[in-house]
N, C-alpha and C positions, 0 to 999 in steps of 0.2 A: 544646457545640461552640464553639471559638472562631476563625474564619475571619475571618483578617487582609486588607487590604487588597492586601498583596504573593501570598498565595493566591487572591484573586479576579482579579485581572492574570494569574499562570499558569494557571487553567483557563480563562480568552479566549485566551490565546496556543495550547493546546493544541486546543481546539475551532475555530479558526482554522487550527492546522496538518491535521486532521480534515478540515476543510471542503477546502482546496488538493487534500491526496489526492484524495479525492471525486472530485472535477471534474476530476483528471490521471486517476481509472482511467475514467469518464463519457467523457472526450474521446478516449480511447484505442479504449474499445467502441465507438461511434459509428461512428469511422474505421475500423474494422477489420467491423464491422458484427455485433457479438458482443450478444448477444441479455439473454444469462444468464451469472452467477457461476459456474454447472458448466464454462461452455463454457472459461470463463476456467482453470477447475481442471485441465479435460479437457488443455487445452495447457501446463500446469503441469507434469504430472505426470511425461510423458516426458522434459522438460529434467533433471527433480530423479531421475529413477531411468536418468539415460543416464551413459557411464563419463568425457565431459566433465567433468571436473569443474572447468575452469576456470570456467563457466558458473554451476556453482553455487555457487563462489569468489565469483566476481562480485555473483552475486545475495545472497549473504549479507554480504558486504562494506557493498553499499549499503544493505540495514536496517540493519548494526550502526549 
């Protein structure tokens, strides 16, 4: 295995981006008072199977 310098800099930046997430879906559940991962999927699921599709536009835009 030969892991250069410039590869141990991009898995800190990625585990760093990791971390941000985190704490953006944490601060989110908090304020919304969301307990569980399900509860998060439960309210997922009707956006992703409703005929808006600009929503799911949206939402796949901002992961790409």
């Amino acid at each position: 295995m030969d892991i250069e310098r410039k590869d141990i800099i991009e898995i800190a930046e990625g585990l760093r981006l990791i971390e941000e997430g985190v704490e953006k879906i944490q601060n989110v559940m908090r304020e919304k008072k969301i307990t569980s991962l399900q509860e998060v999927a439960a309210g997922l699921l009707p956006i992703f199977k409703s005929d808006d599709d600009t929503i799911r536009e949206d939402v796949l835009r901002h992961l790409g």
